[in-house]
C-alpha positions in Angstrom: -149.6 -36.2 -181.4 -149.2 -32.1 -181.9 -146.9 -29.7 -180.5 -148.9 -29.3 -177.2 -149.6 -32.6 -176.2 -146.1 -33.6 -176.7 -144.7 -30.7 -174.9 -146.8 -31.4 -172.0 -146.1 -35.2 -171.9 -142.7 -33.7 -171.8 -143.5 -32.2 -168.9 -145.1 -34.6 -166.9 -142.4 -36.9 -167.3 -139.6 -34.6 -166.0 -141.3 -33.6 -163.3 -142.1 -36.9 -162.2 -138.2 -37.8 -162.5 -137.4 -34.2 -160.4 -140.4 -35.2 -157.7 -138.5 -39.1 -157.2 -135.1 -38.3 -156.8 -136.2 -35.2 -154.4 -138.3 -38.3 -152.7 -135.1 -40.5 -152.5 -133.0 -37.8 -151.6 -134.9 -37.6 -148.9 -135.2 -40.9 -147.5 -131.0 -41.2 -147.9 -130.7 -37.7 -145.3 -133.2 -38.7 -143.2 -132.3 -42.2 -142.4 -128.3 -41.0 -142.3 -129.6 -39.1 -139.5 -131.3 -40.7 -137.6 -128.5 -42.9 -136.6 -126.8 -41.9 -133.5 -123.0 -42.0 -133.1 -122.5 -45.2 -131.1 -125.7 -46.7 -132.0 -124.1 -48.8 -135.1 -124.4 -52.5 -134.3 -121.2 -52.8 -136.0 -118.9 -50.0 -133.5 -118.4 -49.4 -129.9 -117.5 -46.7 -128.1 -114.5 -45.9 -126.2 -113.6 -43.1 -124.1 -110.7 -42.5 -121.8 -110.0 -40.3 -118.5 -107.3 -38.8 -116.8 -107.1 -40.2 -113.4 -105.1 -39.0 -110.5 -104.1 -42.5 -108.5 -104.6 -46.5 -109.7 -107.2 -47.1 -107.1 -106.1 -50.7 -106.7 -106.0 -51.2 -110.2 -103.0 -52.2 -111.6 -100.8 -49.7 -114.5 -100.2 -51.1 -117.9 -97.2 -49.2 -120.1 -98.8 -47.7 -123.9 -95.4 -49.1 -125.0 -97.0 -52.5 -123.7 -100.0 -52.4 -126.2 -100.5 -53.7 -129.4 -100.3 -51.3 -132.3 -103.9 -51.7 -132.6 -104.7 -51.0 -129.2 -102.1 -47.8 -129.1 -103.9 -46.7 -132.1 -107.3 -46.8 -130.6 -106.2 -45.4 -127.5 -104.8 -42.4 -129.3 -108.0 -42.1 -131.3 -109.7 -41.5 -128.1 -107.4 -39.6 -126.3 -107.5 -36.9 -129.1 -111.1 -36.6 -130.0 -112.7 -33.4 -128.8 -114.5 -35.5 -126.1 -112.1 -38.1 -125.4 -114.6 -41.0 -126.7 -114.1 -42.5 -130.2 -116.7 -44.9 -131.7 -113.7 -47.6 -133.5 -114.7 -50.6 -136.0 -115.6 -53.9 -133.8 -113.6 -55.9 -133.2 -112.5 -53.2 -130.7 -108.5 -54.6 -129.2 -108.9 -52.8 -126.1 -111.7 -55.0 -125.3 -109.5 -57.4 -124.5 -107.8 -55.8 -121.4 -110.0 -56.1 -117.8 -111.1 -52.1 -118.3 -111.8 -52.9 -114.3 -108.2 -53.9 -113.0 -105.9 -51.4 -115.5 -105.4 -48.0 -116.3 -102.8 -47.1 -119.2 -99.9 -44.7 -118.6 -99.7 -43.0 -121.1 -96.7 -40.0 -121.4 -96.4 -40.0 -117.5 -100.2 -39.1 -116.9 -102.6 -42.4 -115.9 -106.5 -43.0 -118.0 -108.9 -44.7 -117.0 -110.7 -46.5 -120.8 -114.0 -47.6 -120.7 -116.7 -48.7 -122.9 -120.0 -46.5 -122.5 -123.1 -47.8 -124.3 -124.7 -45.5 -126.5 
């Protein structure tokens, strides 16, 4: 094989390798995106409110929670929206979301689970 042919083989070859890893590369960012926040089988979503009265619900302390559940509740209460998409099993789930709000530093929350 000459000069040539070899150089061009050369070629080929790395632009092949360039062309698949720009081909993978793409298939990674594209199927990263395309999941939505709250859409992974393995999270759920929780979000809390501040609420003015208990509406017949009854009030449960955040000194009365597990660390688990004050540490989700936190995560909620200081994202930017007030919803945080936590690891399943979610502790909070465990609480009747529609008898109890949490006090929480004097101020009441409603917590819920949205879905996606």
């Amino acid at each position: 094989m000459n000069y040539k042919e070899h150089k061009f083989k050369y070629l080929g070859v790395m632009l092949l390798l360039i062309a698949s890893i720009l081909g993978l590369s793409y298939m990674y960012a594209t199927n990263v995106m395309q999941q939505p926040t709250g859409e992974n089988p393995d999270t759920s979503l929780l979000s809390v409110e501040q609420v003015e009265s208990p509406d017949n619900r009854s009030v449960l302390s955040f000194e009365n929670l597990t660390d688990e559940q004050q540490q989700e509740f936190q995560k909620a209460l200081n994202a930017s929206d007030q919803t945080a998409e936590l690891p399943d099993p979610v502790e909070l789930e465990s609480i009747d979301n529609d008898r109890f709000y949490i006090e929480y530093e004097g101020t009441l929350y409603r917590f819920s689970f949205p879905v996606g």
